[in-house]
LUMGU-226827 format. One record per atom (N, C-alpha, C, O): x, y, z. Coordinates in steps of 0.1 Angstrom, whole numbers, padded with zeros to 4 digits, always signed. Example, Ala and Ser with C-alpha at 12.3 -4.5 7.8 and 13.67 -1.06 7.14 Angstrom:
+0132-0057+0078+0123-0045+0078+0132-0033+0078+0142-0033+0085+0128-0022+0071+0137-0011+0071+0129+0000+0079+0134+0011+0080
REM end
This chain:
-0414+0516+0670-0425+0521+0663-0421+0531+0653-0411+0538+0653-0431+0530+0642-0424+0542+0629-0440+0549+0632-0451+0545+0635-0433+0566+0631-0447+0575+0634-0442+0579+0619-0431+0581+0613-0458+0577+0615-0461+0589+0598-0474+0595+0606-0479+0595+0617-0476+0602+0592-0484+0614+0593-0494+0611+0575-0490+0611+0564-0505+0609+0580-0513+0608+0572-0523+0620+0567-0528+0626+0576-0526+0625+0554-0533+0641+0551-0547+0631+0543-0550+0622+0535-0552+0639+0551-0572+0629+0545-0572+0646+0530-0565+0655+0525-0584+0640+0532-0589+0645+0517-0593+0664+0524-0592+0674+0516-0600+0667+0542-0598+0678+0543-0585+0681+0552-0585+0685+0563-0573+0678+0544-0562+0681+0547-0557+0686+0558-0550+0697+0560-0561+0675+0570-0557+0676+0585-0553+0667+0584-0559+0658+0578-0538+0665+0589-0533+0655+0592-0536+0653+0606-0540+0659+0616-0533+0636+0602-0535+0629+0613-0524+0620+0618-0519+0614+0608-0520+0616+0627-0508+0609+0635-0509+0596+0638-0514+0592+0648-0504+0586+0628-0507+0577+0632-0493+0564+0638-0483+0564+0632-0495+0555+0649-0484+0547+0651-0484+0536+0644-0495+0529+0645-0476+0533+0638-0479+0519+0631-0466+0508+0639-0454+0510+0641-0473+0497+0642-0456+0489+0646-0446+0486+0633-0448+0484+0621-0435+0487+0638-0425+0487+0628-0423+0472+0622-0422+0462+0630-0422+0472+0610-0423+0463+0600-0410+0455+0597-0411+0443+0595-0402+0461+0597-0392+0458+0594-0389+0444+0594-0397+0438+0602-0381+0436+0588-0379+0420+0586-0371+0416+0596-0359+0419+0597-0377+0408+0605-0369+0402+0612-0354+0399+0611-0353+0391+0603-0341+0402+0616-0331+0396+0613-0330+0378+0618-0332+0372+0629-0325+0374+0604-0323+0359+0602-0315+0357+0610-0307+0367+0612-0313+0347+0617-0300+0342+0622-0297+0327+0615-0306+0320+0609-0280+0324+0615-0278+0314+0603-0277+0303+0618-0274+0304+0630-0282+0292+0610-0283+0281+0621-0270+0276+0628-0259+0280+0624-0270+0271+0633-0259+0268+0643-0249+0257+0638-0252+0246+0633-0238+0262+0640-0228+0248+0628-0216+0245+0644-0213+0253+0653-0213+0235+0642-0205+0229+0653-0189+0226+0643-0190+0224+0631-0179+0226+0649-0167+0219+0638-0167+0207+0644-0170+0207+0656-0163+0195+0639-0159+0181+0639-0142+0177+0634-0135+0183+0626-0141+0168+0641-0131+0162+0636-0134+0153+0635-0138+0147+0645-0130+0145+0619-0127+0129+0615-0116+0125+0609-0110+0129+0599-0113+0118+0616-0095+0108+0613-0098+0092+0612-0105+0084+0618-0088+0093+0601-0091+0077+0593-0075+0071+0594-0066+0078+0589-0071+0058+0598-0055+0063+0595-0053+0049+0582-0054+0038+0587-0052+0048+0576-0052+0040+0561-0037+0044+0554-0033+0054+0548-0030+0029+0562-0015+0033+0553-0020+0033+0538-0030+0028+0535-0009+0040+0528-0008+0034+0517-0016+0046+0509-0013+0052+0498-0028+0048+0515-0039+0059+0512-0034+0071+0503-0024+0077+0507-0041+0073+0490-0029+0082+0485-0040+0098+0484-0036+0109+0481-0057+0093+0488-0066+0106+0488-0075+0104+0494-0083+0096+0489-0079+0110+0508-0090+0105+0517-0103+0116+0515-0100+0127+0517-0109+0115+0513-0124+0126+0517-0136+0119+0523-0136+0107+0525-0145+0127+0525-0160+0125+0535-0169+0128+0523-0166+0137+0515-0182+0119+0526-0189+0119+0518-0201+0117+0531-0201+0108+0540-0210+0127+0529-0222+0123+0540-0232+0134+0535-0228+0144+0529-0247+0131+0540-0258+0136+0545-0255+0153+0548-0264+0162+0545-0243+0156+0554-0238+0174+0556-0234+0178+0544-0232+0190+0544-0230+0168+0529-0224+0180+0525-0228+0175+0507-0222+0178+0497-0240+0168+0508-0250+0162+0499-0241+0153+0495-0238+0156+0484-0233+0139+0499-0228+0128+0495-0218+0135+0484-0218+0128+0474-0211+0144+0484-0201+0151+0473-0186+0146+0480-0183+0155+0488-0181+0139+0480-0166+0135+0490-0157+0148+0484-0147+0151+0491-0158+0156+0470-0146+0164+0467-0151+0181+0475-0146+0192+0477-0161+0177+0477-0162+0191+0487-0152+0189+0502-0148+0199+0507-0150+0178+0508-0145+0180+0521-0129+0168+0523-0128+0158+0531-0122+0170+0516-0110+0166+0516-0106+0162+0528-0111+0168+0537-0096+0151+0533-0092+0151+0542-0075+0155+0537-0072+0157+0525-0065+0156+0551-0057+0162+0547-0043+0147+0554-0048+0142+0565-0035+0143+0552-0028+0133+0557-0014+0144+0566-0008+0155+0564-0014+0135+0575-0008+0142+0588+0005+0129+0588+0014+0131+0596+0007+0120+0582+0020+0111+0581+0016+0096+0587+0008+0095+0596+0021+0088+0582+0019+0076+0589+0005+0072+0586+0000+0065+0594-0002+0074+0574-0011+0065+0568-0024+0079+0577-0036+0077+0575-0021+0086+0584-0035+0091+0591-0038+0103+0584-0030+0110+0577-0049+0105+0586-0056+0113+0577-0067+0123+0587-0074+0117+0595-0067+0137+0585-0075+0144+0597-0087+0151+0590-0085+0152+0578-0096+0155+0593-0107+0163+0584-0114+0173+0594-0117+0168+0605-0115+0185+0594-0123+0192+0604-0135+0203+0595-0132+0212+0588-0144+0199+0596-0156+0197+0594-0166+0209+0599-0165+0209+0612-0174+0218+0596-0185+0224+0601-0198+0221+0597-0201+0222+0585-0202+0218+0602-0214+0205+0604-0226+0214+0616-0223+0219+0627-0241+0212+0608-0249+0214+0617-0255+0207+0625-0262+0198+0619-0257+0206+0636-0265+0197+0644-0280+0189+0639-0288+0193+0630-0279+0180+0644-0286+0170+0638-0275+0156+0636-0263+0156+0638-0285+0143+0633-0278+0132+0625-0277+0128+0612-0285+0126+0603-0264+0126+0613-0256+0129+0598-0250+0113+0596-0243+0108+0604-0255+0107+0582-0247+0097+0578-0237+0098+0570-0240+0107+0562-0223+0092+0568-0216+0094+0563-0203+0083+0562-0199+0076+0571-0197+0083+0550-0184+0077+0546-0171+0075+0543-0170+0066+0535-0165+0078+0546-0149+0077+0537-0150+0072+0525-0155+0062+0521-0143+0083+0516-0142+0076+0504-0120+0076+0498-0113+0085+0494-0117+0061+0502-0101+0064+0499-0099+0054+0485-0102+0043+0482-0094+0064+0479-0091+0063+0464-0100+0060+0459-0100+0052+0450-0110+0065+0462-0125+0061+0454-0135+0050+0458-0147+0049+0453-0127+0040+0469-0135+0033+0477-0142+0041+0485-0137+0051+0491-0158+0036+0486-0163+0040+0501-0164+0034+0506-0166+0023+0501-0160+0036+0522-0156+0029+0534-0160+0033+0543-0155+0045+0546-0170+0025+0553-0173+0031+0567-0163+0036+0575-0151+0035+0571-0165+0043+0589-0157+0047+0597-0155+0038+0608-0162+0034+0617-0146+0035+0605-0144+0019+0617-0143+0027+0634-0142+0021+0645-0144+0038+0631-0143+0042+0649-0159+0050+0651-0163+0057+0661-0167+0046+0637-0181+0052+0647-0184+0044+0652-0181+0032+0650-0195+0053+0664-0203+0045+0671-0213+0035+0667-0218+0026+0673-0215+0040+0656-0234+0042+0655-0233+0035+0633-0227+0041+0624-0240+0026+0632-0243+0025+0617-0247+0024+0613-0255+0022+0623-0258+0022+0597-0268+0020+0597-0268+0012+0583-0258+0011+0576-0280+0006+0581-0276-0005+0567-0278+0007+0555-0288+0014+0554-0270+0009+0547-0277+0021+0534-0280+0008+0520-0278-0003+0517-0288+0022+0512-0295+0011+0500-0286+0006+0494-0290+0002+0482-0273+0003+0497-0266-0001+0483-0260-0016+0488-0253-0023+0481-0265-0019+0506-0262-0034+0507-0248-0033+0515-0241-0043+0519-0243-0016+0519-0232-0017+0529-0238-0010+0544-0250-0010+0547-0230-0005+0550-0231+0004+0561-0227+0014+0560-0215+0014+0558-0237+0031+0564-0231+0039+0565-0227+0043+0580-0236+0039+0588-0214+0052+0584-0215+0059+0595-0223+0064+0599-0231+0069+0590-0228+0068+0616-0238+0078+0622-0228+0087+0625-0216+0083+0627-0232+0103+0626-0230+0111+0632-0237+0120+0640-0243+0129+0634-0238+0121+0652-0244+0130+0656-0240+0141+0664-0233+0141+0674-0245+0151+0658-0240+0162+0662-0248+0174+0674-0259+0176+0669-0249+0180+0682-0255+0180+0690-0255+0198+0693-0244+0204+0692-0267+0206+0695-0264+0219+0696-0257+0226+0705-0256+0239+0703
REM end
C-alpha cells in the first residue's frame, strides 16, 4: 500500500490508503533450447528456417561438426513450430521429424513441438 496525505480546501489533512499501482513486473515467456542435426555430406551451409524465427534461415545458422553433420541449438518457445532446412539454398524437410505438414508451396514442412 502507498499512504499520502491529502490537504482539502480547510486545510486538514486527511490520510488516505490507496493500493499500490505500480505495473506489474512482466515476465518474458518461457524459451526451451533445441537441438537440430542434419547430416548432408558435401553441404557447404546449413541453416533453419521456421515459424520461431519468421522463416529467415540467416538468423539461425547451423554449424558442421565433420562428416557431412551439421548441429543447430536453438531457443525456441513452446508451442508448434514449422520448419526447414535450408542447404545451399535448397529447402529441405527434416528427414528425422516426426510430424509434417503439406505447406503452400506444394512441399512439406517439418513439425516441431515444443513443450513448456
Amino acid at each position: 500500500m502507498i499512504k499520502t496525505t491529502k490537504t482539502f480546501k480547510n486545510n486538514n489533512p486527511v490520510k488516505t490508503d490507496l493500493p499500490n499501482t505500480a505495473p506489474a513486473k512482466n515476465t518474458p515467456p518461457k524459451t526451451n533450447h533445441v537441438s537440430l542435426e542434419l547430416v548432408k555430406p558435401g553441404a557447404k551451409q546449413v541453416c533453419v528456417a521456421g515459424s520461431f524465427n519468421q522463416w529467415k534461415p540467416e538468423k539461425t545458422p547451423l554449424v558442421s561438426t565433420g562428416n557431412g553433420r551439421w548441429v543447430g541449438d536453438l531457443i525456441v518457445n513452446p508451442g508448434r513450430h514449422e520448419y526447414l532446412f535450408v542447404v545451399d539454398g535448397q529447402w529441405l524437410p527434416d528427414p528425422n521429424a516426426k510430424e509434417t505438414v503439406q505447406n503452400p508451396f506444394g512441399g512439406k514442412n517439418s513439425v516441431l513441438i515444443v513443450s513448456e
